[in-house]
C-alpha positions in Angstrom: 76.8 163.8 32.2 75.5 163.7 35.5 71.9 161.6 35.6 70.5 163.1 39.5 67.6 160.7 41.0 66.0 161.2 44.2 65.2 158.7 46.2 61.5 158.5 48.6 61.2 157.0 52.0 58.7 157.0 54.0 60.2 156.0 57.8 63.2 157.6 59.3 64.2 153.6 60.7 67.0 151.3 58.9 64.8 148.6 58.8 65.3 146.0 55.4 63.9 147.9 52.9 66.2 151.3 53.8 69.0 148.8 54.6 68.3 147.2 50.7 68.4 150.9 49.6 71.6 151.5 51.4 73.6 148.8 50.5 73.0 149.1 46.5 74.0 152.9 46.9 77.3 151.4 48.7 78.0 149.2 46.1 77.6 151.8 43.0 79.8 154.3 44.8 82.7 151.1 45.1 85.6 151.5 43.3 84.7 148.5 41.2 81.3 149.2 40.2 81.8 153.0 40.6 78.8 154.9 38.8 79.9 158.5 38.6 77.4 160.0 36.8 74.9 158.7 39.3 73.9 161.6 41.6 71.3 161.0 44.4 69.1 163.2 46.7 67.1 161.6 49.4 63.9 163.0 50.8 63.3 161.0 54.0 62.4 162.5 57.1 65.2 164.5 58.7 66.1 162.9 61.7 66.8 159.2 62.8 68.7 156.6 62.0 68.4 156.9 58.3 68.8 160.2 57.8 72.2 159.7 59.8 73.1 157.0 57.4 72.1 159.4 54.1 74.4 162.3 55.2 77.6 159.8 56.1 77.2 159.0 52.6 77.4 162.7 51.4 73.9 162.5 50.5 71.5 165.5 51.0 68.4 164.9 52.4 65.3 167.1 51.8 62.5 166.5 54.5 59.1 166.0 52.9 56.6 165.9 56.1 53.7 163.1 55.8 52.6 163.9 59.3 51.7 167.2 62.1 52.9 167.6 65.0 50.1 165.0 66.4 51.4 162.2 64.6 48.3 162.4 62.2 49.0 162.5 58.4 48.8 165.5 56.5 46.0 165.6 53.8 47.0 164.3 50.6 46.7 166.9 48.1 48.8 169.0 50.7 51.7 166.0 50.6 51.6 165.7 47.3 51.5 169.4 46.2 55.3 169.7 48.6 56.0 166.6 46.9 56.0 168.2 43.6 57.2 171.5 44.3 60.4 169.5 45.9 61.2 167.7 42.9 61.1 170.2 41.0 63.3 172.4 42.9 65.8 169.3 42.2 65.8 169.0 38.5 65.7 165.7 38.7 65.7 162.7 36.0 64.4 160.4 37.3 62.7 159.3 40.7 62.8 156.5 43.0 60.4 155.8 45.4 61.7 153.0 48.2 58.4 151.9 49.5 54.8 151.1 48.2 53.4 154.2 50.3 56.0 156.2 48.7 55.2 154.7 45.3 52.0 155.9 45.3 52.6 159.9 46.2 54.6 159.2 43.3 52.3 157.8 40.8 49.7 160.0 42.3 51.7 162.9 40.9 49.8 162.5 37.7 50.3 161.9 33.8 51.6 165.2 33.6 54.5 165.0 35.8 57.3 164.7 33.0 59.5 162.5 34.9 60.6 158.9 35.1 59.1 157.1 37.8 60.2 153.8 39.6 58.6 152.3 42.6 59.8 149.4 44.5 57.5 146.7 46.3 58.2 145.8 49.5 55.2 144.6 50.9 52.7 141.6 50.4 49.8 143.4 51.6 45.5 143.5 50.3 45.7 146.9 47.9 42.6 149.1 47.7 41.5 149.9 43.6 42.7 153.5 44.3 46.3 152.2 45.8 46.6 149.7 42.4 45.5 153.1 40.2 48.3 155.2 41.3 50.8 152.3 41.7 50.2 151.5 38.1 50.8 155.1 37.1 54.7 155.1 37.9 56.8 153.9 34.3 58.4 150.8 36.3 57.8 149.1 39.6 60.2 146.7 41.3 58.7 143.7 43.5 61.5 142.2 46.0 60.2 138.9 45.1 58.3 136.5 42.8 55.7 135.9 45.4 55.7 140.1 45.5 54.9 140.7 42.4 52.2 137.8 41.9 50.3 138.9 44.7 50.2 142.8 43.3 49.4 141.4 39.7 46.9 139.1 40.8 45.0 142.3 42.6 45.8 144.3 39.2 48.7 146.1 39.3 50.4 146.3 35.9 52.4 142.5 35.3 54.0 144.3 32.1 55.8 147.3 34.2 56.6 145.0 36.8 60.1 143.2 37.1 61.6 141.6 40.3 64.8 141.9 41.6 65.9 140.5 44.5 67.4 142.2 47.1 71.2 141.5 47.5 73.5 141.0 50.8 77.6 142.2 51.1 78.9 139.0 51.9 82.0 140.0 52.6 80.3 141.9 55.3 78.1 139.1 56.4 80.2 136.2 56.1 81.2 133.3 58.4 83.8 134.1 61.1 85.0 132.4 64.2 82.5 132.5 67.1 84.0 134.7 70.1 81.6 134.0 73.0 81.3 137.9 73.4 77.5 138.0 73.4 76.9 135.4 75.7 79.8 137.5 78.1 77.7 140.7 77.4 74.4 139.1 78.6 75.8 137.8 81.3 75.5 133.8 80.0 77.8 130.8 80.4 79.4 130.1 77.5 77.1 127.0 76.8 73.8 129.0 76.3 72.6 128.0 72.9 71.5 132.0 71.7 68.3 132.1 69.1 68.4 135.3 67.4 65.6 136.7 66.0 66.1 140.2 64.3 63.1 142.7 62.9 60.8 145.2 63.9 58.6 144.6 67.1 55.7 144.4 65.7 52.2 141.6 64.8 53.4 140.7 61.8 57.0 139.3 62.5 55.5 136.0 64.6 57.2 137.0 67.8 54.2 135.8 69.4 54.5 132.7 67.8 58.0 132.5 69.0 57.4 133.3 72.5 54.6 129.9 72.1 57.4 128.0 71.1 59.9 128.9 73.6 57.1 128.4 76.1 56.9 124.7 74.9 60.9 124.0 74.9 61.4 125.7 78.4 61.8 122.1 80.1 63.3 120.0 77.7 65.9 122.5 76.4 66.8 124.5 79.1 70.1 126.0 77.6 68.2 128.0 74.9 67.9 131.8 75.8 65.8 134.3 72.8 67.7 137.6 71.6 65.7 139.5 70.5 67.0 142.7 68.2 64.8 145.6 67.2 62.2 148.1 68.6 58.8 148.5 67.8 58.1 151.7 65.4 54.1 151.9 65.6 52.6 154.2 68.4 49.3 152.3 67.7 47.9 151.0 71.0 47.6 147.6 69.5 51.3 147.2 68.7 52.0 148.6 72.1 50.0 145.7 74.1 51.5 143.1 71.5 54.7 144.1 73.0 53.8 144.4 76.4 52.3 140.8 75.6 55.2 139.2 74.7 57.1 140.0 77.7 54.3 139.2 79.7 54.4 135.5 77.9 57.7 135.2 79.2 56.8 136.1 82.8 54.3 134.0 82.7 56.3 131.0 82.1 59.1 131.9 84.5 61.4 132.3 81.5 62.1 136.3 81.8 66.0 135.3 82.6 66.3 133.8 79.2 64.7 136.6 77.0 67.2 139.0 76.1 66.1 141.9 74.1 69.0 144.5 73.1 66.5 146.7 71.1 68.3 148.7 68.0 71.7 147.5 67.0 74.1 148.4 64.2 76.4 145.5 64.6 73.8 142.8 63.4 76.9 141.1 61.4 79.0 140.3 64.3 75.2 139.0 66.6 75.2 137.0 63.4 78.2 135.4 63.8 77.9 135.0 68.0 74.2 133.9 67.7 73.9 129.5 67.1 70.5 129.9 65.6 67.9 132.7 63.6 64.4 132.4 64.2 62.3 134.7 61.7 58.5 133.5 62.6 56.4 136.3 60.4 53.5 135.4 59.7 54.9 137.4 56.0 57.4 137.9 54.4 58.0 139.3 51.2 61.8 139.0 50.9 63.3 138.9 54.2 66.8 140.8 54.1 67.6 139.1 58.1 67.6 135.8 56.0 70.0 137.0 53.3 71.9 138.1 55.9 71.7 135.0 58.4 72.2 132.9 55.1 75.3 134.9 54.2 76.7 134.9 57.8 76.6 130.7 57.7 73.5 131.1 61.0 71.6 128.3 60.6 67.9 129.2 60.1 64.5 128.4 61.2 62.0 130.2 59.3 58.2 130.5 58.5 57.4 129.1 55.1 55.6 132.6 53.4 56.2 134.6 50.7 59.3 135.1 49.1 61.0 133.3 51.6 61.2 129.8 49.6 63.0 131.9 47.2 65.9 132.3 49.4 65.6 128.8 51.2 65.0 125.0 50.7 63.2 123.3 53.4 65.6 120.4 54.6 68.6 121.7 52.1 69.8 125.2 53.8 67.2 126.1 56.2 64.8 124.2 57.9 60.8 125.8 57.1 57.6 125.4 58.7 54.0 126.6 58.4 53.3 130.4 59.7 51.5 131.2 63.3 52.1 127.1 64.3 53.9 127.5 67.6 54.3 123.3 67.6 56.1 122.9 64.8 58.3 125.9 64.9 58.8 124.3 68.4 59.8 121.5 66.8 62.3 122.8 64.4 64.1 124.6 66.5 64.5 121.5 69.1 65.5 119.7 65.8 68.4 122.0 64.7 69.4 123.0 68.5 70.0 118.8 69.0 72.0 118.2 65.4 75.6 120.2 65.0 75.8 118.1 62.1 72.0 119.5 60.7 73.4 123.0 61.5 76.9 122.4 59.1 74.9 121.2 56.4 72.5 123.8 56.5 75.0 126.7 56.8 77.1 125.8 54.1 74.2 125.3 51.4 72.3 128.4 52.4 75.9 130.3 51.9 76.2 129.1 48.7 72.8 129.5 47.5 73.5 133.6 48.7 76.6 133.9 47.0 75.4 132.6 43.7 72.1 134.2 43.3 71.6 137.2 46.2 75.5 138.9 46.0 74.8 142.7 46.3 76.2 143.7 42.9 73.7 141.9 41.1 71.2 143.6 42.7 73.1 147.5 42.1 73.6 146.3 38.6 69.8 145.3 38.0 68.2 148.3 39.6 70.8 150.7 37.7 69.8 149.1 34.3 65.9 149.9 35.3 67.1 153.2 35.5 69.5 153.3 32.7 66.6 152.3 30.2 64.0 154.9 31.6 66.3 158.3 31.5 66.6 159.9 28.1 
């Protein structure tokens, strides 16, 4: 018997929660967890990245349009009346939604839609009464993290429907290989650059203001450190659009424009992993972040802001080394630490490893989320 679920996302990006999504798919269509009678639909916008990534997979993707052709979101009742009438066009038995915006279209729905629901938590973020209400209406909701779902309860979302499961990583995938030198030949670099990688979305809430601070600070005393930066900005909003404009500018500023190297969208983030001597994730939060997993996995050694469910993946002088959110001096400080120490770097990278292989691997998580949806379809 076939069990069909569709599956909501809001952004047409692979950012980590798509990527999450992406990777548990992978690993139930593997020939060793293979789940046959698992069949999935997405709708997801169209076009983009993701989409692409869907259809490779042989999955069909149904647009559902939250926006006009002026970027501005539709009205609600509109979304969620196209909602409805899509799923149930797909006879569907149950429905996932990837995303807390998602989530709530899908609770939103009402009592009356017939259908398992199950929402995954992504985001640490203030919810309004009206965003906990239609949350709360969905039969299970999935926070990425502890600190996830203590934030949500604590703001009244419904503890009892509320299980966390961490997102997993492919370690084969990301996994510790010999470092070539090619990314320091492709920027250009001697082969004695020391390259900080920090990888995520352009954007206020990922600290790369914080970052350029620090590099700011080091620029004398560690002159072989050069800043990749990987990812775009996604917001149109004139406020993300000077924070990026103001983080170049940082760099100018300070003279330091040759040593920030920014290469945008990538899909070969495994391989920067293994060419890269150092991740840097300064957000200022971070519910679960999939760049650590996968820096962790890959045997980088990390640097990262002490905030939400990051202290789940990492121990502060064990496999990582953490410091306090939005402090330019002390993330300074740890990155001057780790770039000086080889021997700090080893230690780190093989406990974070083993940490990921014993408690993040990405069949656990496939094999959690599958039983949330086992248990809900009749």
């Amino acid at each position: 018997m076939t069990n069909h679920i569709p599956l909501l996302f809001e952004y047409p990006t692979l950012n980590g929660g798509e990527r999450s999504m992406l990777a548990v798919l992978d690993r139930l269509a593997s020939r060793e967890r293979q789940r046959p009678e698992l069949r999935f639909t997405a709708i997801a916008p169209n076009s983009g990245p993701l989409a692409d990534a869907l259809r490779s997979r042989g999955i069909d993707v149904r647009p559902l349009p939250l926006r006009d052709e002026t970027a501005r979101r539709l009205p609600r009742e509109e979304t969620l009346q196209r909602l409805r009438d899509e799923l149930a066009s797909l006879d569907a038995d149950l429905v996932h939604a990837n995303s807390l915006a998602m989530g709530r279209l899908l609770g939103a729905l009402g009592d009356e839609f017939p259908i398992p629901r199950v929402a995954h938590l992504r985001d640490i973020i203030g919810l309004s009464r009206a965003a906990i209400a239609d949350l709360n209406r969905n039969d299970r909701l999935i926070a990425v993290s502890a600190a996830t779902r203590e934030s949500h309860v604590a703001q009244g979302l419904d503890g009892g429907k509320t299980d966390v499961i961490y997102n997993g990583v492919d370690c084969d995938e990301f996994r510790s290989r010999e470092k070539t030198v090619a990314l320091t030949a492709e920027l250009g670099l001697p082969d004695s650059a020391f390259l900080v990688l920090t990888v995520g979305q352009i954007g206020l809430r990922k600290g790369h203001d914080v970052l350029a601070e620090s590099a700011v600070r080091l620029r004398d005393s560690h002159s072989k450190l050069h800043y990749v930066i990987v990812g775009e900005r996604n917001s149109n909003k004139q406020e993300s659009i000077d924070f990026e404009r103001s983080l170049v500018q940082r760099f100018d500023d300070a003279g330091m424009r040759h040593r920030l190297h920014r290469l945008g969208y990538r899909d070969d983030v495994p391989r920067l992993m293994n060419e890269a001597d150092l991740l840097v994730h300064p957000a200022h939060q971070e519910p679960l972040g999939r760049v650590l997993l996968e820096a962790a996995a890959s045997g980088l050694p990390i640097v990262a802001s002490d905030v939400g469910g990051t202290r789940e993946i990492l121990t502060d002088g064990v496999s990582a080394r953490l410091v306090p959110p939005g402090k330019p001096v002390a993330l300074a400080a740890a990155i001057a630490e780790i770039a000086s120490s080889p021997a700090m770097r080893a230690r780190f990278s093989a406990a974070a490893r083993e940490s990921i292989e014993a408690r993040f691997p990405i069949q656990q998580a496939a094999e959690q989320l599958a039983a949330v949806w086992d248990r809900l379809i009749v």
